[in-house]
C-alpha positions as CSV (number, residue, x, y, z in Angstrom):
1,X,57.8,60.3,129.9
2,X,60.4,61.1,127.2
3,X,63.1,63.6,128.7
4,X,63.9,66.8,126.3
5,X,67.1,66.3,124.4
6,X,68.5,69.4,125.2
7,X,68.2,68.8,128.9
8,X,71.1,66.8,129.2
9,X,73.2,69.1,127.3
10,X,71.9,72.0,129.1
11,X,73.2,70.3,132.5
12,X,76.7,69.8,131.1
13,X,77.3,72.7,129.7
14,X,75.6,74.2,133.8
15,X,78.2,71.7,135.2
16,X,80.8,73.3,133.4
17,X,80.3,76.9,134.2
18,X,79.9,75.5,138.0
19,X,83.2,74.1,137.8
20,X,85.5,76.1,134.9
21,X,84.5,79.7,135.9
22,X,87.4,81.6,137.5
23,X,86.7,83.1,140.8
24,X,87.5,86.4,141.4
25,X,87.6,86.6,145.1
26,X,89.4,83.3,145.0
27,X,92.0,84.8,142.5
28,X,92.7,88.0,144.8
29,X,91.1,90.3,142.2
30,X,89.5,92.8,143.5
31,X,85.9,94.5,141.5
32,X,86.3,97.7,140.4
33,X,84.5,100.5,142.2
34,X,81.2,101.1,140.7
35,X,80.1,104.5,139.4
36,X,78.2,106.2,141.7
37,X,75.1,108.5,140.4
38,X,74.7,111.6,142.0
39,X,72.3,115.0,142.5
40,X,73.6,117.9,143.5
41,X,73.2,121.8,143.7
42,X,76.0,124.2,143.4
43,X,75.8,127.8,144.4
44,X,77.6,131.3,143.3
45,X,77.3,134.8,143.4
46,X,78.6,135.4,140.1
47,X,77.1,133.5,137.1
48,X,75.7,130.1,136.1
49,X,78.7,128.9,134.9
50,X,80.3,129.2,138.6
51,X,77.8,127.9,140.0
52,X,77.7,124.6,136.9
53,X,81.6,124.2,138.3
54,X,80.5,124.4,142.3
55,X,78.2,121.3,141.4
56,X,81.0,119.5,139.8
57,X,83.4,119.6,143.2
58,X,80.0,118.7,145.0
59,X,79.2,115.7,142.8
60,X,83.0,114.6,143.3
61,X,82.6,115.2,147.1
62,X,79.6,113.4,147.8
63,X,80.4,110.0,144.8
64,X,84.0,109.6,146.0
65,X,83.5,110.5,149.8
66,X,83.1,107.2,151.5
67,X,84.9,105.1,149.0
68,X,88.1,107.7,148.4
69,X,87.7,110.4,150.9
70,X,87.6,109.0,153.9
71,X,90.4,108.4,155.5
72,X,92.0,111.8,155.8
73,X,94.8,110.9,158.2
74,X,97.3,110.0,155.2
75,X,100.0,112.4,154.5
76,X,99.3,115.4,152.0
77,X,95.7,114.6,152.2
78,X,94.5,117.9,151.3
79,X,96.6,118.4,148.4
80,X,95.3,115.1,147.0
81,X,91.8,115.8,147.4
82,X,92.3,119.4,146.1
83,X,93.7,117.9,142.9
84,X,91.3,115.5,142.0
85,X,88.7,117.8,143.2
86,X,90.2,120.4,140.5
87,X,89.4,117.7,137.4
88,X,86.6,116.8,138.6
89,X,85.0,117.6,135.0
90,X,87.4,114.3,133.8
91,X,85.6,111.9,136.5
92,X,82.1,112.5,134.8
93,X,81.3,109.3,132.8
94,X,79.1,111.5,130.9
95,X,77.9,114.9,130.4
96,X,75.8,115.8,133.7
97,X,72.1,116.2,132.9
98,X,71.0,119.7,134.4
99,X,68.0,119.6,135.7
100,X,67.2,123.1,136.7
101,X,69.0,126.8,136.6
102,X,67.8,129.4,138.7
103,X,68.2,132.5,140.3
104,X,67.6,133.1,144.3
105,X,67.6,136.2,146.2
106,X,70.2,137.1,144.3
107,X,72.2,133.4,144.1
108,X,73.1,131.7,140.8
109,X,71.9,127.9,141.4
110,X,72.1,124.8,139.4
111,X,71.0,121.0,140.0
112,X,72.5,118.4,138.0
113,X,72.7,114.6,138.1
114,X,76.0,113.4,137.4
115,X,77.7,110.0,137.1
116,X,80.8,109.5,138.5
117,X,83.4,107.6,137.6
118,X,85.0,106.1,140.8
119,X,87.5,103.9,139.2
120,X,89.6,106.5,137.7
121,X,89.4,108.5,140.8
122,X,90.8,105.8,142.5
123,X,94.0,105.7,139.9
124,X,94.4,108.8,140.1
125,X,94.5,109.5,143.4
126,X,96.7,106.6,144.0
127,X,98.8,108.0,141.0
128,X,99.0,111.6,143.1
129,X,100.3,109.8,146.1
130,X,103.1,108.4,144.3
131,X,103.5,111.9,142.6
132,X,103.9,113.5,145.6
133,X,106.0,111.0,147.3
134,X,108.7,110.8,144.3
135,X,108.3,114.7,142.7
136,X,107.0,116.4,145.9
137,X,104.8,119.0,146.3
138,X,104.4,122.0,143.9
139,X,106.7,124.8,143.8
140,X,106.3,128.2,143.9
141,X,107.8,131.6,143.5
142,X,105.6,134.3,144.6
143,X,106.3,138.0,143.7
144,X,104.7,140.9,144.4
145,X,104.0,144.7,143.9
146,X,101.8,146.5,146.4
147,X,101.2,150.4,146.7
148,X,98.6,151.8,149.5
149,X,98.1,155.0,149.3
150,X,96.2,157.9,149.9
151,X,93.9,158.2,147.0
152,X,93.6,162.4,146.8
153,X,97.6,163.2,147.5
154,X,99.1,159.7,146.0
155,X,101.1,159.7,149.6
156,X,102.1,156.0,150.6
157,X,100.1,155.1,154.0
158,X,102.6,155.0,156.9
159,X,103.4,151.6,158.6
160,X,102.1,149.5,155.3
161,X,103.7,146.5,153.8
162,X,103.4,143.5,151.5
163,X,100.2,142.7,153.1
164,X,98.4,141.3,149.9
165,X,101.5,138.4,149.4
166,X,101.3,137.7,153.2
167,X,97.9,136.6,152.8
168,X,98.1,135.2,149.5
169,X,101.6,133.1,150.9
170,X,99.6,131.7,154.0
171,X,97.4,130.7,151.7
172,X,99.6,129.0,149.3
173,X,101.3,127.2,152.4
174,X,98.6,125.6,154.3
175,X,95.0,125.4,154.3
176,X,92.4,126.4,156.8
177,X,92.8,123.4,158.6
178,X,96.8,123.5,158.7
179,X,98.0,121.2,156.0
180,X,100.3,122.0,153.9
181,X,99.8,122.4,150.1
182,X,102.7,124.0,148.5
183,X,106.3,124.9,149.0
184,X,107.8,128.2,148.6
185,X,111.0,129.5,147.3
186,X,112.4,131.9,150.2
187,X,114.5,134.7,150.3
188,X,117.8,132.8,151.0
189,X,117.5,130.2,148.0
190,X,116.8,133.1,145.5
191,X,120.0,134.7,146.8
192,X,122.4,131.7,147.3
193,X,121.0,130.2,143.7
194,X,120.7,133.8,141.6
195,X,122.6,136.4,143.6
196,X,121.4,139.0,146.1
197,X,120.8,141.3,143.4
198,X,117.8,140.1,142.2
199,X,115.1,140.5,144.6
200,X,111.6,139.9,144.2
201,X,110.6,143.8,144.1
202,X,113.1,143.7,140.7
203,X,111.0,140.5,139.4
204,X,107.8,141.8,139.9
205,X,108.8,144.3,137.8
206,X,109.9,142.7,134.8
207,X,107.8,139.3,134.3
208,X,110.0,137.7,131.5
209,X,113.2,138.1,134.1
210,X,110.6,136.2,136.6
211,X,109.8,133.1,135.0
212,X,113.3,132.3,133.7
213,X,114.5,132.6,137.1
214,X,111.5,130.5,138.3
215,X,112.3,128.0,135.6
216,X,116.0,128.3,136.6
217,X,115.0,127.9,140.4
218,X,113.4,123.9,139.2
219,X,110.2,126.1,140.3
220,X,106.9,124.7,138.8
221,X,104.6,128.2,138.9
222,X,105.7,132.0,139.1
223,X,103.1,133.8,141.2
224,X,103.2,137.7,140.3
225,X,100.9,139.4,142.7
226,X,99.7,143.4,141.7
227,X,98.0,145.0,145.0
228,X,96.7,148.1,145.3
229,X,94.8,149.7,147.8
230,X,93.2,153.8,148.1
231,X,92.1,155.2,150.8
232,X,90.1,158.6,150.3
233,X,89.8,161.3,152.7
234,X,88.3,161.5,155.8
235,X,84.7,161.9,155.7
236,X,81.8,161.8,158.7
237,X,80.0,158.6,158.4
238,X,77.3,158.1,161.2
239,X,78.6,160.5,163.1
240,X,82.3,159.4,163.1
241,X,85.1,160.3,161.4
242,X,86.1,157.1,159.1
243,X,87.9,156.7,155.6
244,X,86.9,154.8,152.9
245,X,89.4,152.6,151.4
246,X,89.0,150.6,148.9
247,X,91.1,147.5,147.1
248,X,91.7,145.7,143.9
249,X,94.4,142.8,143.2
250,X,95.7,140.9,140.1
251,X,97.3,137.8,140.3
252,X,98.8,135.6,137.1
253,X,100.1,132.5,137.9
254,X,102.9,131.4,134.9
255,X,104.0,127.8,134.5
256,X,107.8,128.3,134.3
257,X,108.7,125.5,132.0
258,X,106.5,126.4,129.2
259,X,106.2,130.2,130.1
260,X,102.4,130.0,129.7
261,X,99.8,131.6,131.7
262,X,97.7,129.5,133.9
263,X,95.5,132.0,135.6
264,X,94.7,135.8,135.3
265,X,92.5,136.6,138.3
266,X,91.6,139.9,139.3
267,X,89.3,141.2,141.8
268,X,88.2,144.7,143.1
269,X,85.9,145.2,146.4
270,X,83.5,147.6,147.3
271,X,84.9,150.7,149.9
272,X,85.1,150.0,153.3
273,X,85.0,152.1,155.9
274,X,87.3,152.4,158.9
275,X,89.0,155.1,161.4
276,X,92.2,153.1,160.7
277,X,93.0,153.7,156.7
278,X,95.8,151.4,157.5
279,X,94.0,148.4,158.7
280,X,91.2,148.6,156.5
281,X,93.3,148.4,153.4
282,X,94.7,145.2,154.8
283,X,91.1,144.0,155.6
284,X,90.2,144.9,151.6
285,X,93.0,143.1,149.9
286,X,92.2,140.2,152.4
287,X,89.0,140.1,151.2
288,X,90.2,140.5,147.7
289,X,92.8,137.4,147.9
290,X,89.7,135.5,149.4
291,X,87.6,135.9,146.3
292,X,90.5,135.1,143.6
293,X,92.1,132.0,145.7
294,X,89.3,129.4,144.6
295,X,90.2,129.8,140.8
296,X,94.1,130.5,141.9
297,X,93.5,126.8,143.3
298,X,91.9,125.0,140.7
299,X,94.2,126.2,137.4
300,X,97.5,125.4,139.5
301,X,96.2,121.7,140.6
302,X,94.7,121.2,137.1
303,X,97.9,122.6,135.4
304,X,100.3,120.9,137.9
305,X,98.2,117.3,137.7
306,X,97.9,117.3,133.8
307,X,101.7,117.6,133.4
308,X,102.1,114.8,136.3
309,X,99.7,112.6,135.2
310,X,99.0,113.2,131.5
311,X,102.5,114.9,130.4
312,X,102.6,118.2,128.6
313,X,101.9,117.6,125.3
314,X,104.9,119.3,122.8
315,X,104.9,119.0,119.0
316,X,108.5,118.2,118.1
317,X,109.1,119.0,114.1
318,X,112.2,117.7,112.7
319,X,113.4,118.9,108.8
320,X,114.4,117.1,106.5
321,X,115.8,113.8,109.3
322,X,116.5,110.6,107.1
323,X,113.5,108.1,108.2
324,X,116.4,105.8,110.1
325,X,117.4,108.5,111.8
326,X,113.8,109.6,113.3
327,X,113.1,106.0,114.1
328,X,116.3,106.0,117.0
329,X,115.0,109.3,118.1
330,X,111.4,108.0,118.4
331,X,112.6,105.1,120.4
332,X,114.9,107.1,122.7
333,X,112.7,109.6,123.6
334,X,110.5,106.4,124.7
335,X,113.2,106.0,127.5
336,X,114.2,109.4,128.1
337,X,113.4,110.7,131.8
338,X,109.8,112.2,132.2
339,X,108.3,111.8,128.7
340,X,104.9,109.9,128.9
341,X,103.7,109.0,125.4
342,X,105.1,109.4,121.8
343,X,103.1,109.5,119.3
344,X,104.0,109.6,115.8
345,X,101.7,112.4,113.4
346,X,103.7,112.3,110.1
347,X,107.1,111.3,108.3
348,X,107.9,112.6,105.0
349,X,111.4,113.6,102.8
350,X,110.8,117.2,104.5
351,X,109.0,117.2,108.1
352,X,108.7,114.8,110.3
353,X,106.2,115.4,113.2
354,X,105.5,113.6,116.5
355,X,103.7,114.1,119.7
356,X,105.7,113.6,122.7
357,X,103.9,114.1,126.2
358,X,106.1,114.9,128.7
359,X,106.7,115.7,132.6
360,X,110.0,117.7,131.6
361,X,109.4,120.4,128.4
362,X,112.9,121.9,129.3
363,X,114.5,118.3,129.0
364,X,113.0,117.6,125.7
365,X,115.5,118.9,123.3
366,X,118.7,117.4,124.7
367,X,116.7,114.5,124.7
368,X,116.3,114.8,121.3
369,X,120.0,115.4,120.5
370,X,120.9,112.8,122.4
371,X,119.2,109.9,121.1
372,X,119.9,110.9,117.7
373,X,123.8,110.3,118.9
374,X,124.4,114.0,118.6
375,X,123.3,114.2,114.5
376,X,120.9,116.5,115.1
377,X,120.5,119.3,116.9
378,X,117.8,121.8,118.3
379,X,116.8,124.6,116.1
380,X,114.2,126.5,118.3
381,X,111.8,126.0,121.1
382,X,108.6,127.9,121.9
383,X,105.8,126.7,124.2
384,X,104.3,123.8,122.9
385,X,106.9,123.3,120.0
386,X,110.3,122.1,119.5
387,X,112.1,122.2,116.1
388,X,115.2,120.1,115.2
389,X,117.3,119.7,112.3
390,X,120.0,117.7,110.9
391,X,123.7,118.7,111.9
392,X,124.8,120.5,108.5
393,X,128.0,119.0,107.2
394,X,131.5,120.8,107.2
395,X,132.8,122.6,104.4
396,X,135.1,121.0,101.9
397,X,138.0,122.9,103.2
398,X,137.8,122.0,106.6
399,X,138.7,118.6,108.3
400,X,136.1,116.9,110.5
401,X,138.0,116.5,114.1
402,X,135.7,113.5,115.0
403,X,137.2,111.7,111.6
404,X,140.9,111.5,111.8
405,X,142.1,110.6,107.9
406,X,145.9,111.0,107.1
407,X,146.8,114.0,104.5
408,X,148.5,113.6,101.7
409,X,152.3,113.7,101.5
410,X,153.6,117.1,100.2
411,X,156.5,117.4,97.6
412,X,159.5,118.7,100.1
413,X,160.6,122.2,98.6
414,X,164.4,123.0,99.7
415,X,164.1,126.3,102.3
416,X,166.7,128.9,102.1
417,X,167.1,129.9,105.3
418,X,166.1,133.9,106.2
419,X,169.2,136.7,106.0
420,X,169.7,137.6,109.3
421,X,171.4,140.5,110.6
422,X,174.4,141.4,112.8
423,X,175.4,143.6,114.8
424,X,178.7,145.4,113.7
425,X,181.2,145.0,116.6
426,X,182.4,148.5,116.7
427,X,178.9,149.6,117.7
428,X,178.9,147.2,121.0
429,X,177.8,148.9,124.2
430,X,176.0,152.2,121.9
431,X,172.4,151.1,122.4
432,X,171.1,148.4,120.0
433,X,173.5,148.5,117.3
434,X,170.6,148.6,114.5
435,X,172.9,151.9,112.6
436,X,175.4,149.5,111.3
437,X,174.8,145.9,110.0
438,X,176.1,143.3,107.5
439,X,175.0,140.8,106.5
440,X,176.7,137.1,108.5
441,X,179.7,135.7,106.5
442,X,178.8,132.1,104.7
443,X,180.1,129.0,107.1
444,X,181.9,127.4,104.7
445,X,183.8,128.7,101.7
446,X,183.5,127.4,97.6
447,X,186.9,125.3,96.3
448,X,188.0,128.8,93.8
449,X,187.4,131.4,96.5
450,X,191.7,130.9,97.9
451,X,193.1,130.9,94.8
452,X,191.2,133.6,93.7
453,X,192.2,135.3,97.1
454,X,195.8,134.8,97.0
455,X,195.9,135.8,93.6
456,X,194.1,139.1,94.3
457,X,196.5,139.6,97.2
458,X,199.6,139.1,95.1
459,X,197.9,142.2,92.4
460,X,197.7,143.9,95.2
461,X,201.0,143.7,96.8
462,X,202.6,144.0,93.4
463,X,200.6,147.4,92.7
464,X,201.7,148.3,96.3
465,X,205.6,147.7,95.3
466,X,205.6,149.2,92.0
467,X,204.2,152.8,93.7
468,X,207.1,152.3,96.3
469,X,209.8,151.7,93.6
470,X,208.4,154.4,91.7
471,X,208.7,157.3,94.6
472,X,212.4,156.0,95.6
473,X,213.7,156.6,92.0
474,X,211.9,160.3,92.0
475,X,213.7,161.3,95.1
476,X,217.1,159.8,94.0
477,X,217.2,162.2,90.9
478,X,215.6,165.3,92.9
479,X,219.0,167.6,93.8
């Protein structure tokens, strides 16, 4: 029987993938995680769109639970699995299919199927950890204006105080279970670093004053907090006397280095009623922090994770910078501290415009002047923007300090030195002496000055004489 000629080739070339092909497990190379498909249901009270976003965290939950989530001993845990849990719309490897929408006793539901994307959750959180470790945790400054009152006089309850940024602050520094997820400036680091005459009740009351102390502070988020709770008057409710009180609460959460608004929650409950107006007005802004801290969560993880991990993204337009000159700054801001990415847009005679994504906003512009070598400078700044321009040149007239060039030699023009004054010496010891003054008698006298003196002296004598002589011969002849 005559044997296929392609066998023989087809064993070699068998032999040689048996033999050539690189082992992975042999190499140390670990497979990527695979991506997990998942189906889930999320659930709110409020809308479909809620309840779209509760089946995103779900999905992430249950794909990245075993292979990510499991080990929850590791420091910072929580915050960790917050964060990722707060993109979770990045870790989809494609849109989720939604396979049904649907209202229940009074519950917005929806079922998707979503594929997750392991891997990247695995960078990142890996990429967090290190975050943490190096940057540390978020920051905060929390500030707050609260007013309880009674609703029908406007009187302030008795024995009330900042009960809505207690609960909101318990929040912020550790989680039902007792880990921590932020820090918070106190009392003591706002004085010792801005003075003790700026305290939080001024802040709260004038927002731009807030977030440039937050920003000055190194503070990643200003939390202003607006309580209020109303209680009415006493009415019989089941047979006992109870007030109702009810709350609502607004919290905006700023980023301080850009000055723009992450979150603008508010929230408003129902009236509750209670014999104690006091207590019950505490139990309604409770409830009110409870429904706004979920978003509170998500948009300061998001915010604070983007700028971490991604960089915040800043146009930087220069005018009129010669092409050579934009090139260094391109290729310094590469190196400078906390910048991500640069990327290039446009480079023309008149603007030249780049992307540059980075952990430090604030930093960005004497970044800019420095790796120009102090040619340029910065021009304005606005969230999201930075212009720069050339350093102008000096005026014709003036000298550049930094360029040391010898002037000219100026023709020498003879000085005649200032007529001074004396005082006459007759006047000594009568006050200043300024009613009589010559002028000083020249140093040093011209060759005619003594003949011409003696000769004037001699006239004078002579003229002296001659009146003598005269008189003598009038009284020799007088009888």
């Amino acid at each position: 029987m005559t044997m296929p000629r392609f066998l023989p080739w087809a064993g070699t070339v068998a032999l040689l993938c048996l033999v050539g092909a690189p082992d992975a497990a042999a190499a140390g190379e670990a497979a990527p995680p695979a991506d997990v498909i998942v189906t889930v249901t999320g659930e709110s009270a409020h809308s479909f769109e809620d309840a779209r976003e509760d089946a995103l965290r779900k999905a992430i939950e249950m794909g990245a639970g075993k292979e990510i989530f499991s080990d929850t001993r590791i420091a910072d845990f929580a915050l960790m699995h917050d964060t990722i849990v707060s993109r979770a719309a990045g870790y989809m490897r494609v849109l989720p299919d939604i396979l049904e929408k649907k209202v229940d006793q009074g519950v917005y539901k929806v079922t998707i199927r979503a594929t997750v994307a392991l891997g990247k959750i695995k960078d990142d959180w890996g990429a967090i950890q290190v975050i943490i470790q190096r940057e540390g945790r978020p920051n905060l400054l929390v500030v707050c204006t609260e007013e309880i009152i009674h609703y029908p006089t406007g009187q302030p309850l008795p024995g009330t105080g900042n009960i809505a940024e207690s609960r909101l602050r318990n929040r912020f520094l550790r989680t039902e279970k007792g880990d921590k997820l932020f820090d918070l400036i106190d009392d003591e680091t706002l004085a010792k670093k801005v003075g003790r005459d700026v305290t939080r009740a001024m802040l709260a009351r004038d927002e731009d004053r807030a977030v440039a102390v937050a920003n000055q502070l190194n503070a990643d988020f200003l939390v202003l907090v607006t309580a209020k709770a109303r209680a009415g008057d006493l009415e019989i409710n089941l047979g006992q006397r109870m007030y109702p009180v009810g709350a609502d609460l607004r919290v905006k959460i700023t980023a301080a280095d850009t000055a723009l608004m992450v979150a603008d929650e508010f929230a408003e409950t129902p009236p509750m009623y209670s014999a104690d107006p006091t207590s019950a007005a505490g139990d309604a802004l409770g409830i009110a922090v409870k429904q706004v801290w979920p978003q509170l969560l998500k948009n300061i993880l998001y915010d604070w994770s983007e700028k971490q991990l991604d960089g915040r993204k800043i146009e930087c337009v220069g005018r009129e910078i010669p092409i050579d000159v934009h090139d260094v700054i391109v290729a310094g801001l590469e190196k400078a501290d906390g910048v991500k990415q640069v990327s290039t847009k446009d480079v023309n005679k008149m603007l030249s415009t780049d992307w540059v994504f980075t952990r430090k906003p604030s930093a960005l512009g004497p970044a800019i002047v420095k790796a120009s070598g102090d040619r340029v400078r910065k021009v304005a700044q606005s969230p999201g923007r930075l212009e720069y321009e050339m350093v102008p040149p000096l005026p014709a007239n003036k000298e550049d300090p930094a360029v040391l060039t010898p002037s000219p030699a100026k023709p020498e023009v003879p000085v005649t030195p200032p007529t001074t004054l004396i005082q006459d010496p007759s006047t000594r010891g009568q006050g200043d002496g300024r009613s009589r003054l010559f002028p000083p008698l020249p140093e040093t006298l011209p060759a005619w000055a003594l003949p011409a003196g003696i000769s004037a002296v001699a006239v004078v004598v002579a003229f002296v004489a001659g009146i003598l002589v005269a008189r003598r011969k009038g009284a020799g002849r007088a009888p």
